[in-house]
TIDRENLO-763982 format. One record per residue: residue in three letters; x, y, z of N, C-alpha, C in turn. Coordinates in steps of 0.05 Angstrom, whole numbers, plus 5000, padded with zeros to 4 digits. Layout:
// residues N
alaXYZXYZXYZ;...
This chain:
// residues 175
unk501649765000500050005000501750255000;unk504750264995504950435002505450574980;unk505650574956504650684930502850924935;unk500350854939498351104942499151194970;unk501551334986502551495007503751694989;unk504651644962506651814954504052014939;unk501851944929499952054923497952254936;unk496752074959495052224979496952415001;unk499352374998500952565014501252785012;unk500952784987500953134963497753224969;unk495553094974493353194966491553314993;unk489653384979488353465002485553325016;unk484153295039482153145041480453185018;unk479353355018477653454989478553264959;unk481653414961481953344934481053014929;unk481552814955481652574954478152444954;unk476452694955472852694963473052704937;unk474452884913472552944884474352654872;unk476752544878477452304870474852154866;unk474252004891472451844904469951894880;unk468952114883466352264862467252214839;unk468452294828469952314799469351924791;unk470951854805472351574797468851384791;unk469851114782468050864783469450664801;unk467150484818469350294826468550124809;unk470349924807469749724789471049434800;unk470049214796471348984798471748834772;unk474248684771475248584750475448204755;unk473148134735474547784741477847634742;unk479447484747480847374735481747344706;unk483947504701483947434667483647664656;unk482447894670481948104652482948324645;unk482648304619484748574610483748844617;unk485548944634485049244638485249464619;unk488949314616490349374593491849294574;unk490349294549491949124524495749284523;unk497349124502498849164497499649344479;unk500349654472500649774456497749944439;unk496049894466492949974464494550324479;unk492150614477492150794489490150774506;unk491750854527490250774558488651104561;unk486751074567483051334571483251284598;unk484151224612483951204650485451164662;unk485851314692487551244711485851114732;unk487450814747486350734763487750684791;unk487050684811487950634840486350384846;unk488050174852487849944850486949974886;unk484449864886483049794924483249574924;unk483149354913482649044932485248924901;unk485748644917486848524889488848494889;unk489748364863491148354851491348374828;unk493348694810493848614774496648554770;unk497548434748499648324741499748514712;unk503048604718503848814686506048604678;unk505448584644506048404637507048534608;unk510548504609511148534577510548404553;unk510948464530509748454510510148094502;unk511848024513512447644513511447574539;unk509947774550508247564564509447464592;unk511847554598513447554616511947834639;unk512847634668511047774688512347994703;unk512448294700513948444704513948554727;unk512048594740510748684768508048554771;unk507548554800505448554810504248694824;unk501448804827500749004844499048994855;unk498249124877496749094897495049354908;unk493949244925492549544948494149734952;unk492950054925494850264935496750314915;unk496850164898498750204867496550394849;unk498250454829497250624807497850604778;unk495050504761495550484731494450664719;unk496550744700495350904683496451194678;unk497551154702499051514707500551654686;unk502151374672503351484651502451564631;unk500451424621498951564595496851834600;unk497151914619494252174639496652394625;unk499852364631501452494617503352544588;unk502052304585504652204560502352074546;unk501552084540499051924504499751624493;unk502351614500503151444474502751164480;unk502150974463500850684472502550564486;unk502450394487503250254514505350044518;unk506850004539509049874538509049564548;unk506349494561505449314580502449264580;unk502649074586498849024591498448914615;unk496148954628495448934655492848774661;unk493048594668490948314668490848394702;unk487348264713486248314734487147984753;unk487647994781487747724786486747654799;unk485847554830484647424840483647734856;unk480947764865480347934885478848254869;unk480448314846481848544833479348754831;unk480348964842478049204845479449424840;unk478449624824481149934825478350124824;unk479250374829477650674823478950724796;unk476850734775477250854755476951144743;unk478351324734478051614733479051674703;unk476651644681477451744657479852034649;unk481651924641482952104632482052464624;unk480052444607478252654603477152854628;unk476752614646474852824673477352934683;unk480352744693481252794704482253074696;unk483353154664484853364649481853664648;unk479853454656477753744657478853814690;unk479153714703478953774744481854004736;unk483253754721486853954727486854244714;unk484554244693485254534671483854734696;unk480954554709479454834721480654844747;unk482554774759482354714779486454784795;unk486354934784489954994790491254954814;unk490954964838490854884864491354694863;unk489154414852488254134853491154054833;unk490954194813493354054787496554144800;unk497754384812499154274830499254094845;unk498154034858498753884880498253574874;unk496953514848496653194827498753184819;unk499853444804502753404792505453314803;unk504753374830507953474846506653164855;unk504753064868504352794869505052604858;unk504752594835505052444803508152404807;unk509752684802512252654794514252544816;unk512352534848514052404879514352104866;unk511552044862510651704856512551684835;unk513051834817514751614775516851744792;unk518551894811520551834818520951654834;unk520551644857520651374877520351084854;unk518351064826518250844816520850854804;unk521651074786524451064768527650934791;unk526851054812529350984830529350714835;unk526450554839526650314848527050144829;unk526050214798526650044773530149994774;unk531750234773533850354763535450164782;unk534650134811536649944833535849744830;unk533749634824532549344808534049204786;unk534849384772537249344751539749314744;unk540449424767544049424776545049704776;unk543149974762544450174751545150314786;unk546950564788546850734798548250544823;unk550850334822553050264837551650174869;unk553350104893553150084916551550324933;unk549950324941547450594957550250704980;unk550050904979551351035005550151015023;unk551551075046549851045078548351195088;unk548651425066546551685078544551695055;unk544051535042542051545023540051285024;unk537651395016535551245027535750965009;unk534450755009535050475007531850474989;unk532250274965529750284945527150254961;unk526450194981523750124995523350315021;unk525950535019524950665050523050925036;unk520951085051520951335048522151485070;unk521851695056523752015055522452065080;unk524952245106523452325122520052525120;unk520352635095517652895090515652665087;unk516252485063513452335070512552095092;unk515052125101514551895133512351995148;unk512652355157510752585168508052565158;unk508052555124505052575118503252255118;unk504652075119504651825115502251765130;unk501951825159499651735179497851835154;unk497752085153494752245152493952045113;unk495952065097495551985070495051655079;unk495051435089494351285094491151315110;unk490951555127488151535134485951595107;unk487251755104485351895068484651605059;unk486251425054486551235031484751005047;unk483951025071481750795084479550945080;unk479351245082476851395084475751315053;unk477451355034477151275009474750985006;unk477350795012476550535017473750565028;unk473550635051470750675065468350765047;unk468851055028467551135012465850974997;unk468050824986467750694961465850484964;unk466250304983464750024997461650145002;unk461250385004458650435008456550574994;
């Protein structure tokens, strides 16, 4: 879960109420494609229950994700089709938020699109660092630098409250 901390940390209760509103919940059988391979992805989703599996183009199993991950983020900024496809697995439930609604909230809404953006870019950095030490790049970690799975003291601070958002969410949603 700790994926959506780097998200709801940036945001505000509100902002995380017109989420909730905005979004669909949805459940996904076993097997199901969220997202094809080299398809353009129309939605971002925050994955609530489950499990999805991202899967390169041979089919090889690249990640797995869980309660509190995020699909889709990339293409909300970047258009271009897709690198992976994302099949639903046992359990699998996400909030879905059409691309469209989301770029109408960010245009009217400048306050809200700071504070998505500076979100956005915490989360694809914390992901780029963890890919990048996943890989071998970027040598032996120093001792004063944080380790691929810790967070940063700033979001250690917001961490309680962005973890409560994300049950209030949960809560939302179930009802």
């Amino acid at each position: 879960m700790r994926k959506v901390l780097f998200i709801l940390s940036e945001l505000r209760d509100e902002d995380v109420e017109w989420l909730a509103m905005a979004g669909d919940r949805l459940r996904y059988p076993v097997g199901a494609e969220l997202i094809s391979y080299g398809s353009v992805v129309d939605s971002v989703y925050f994955v609530l229950d489950g499990t999805f599996s991202v899967l390169a183009a041979n089919g090889e199993l690249v990640a797995e994700l869980s309660s509190g991950e995020v699909i889709g983020e990339m293409s909300l900024v970047d258009p271009a089709r897709t690198t992976a496809s994302v099949r639903a697995g046992e359990g699998a439930s996400a909030l879905r938020i059409s691309h469209a609604r989301m770029r109408d909230k960010l245009a009217a809404d400048a306050p809200f699109a700071a504070r998505f953006y500076r979100a956005l870019s915490v989360f694809m950095s914390a992901r780029m660092r963890q890919t990048t030490r996943r890989f071998g790049y970027g040598g032996m970690s120093q001792p004063d630098q944080p380790q691929a799975d810790e967070i940063s003291e700033e979001l250690l601070e917001k961490a309680h409250l962005a973890s409560l958002r994300f049950e209030r969410l949960l809560k939302r949603l179930a009802s």
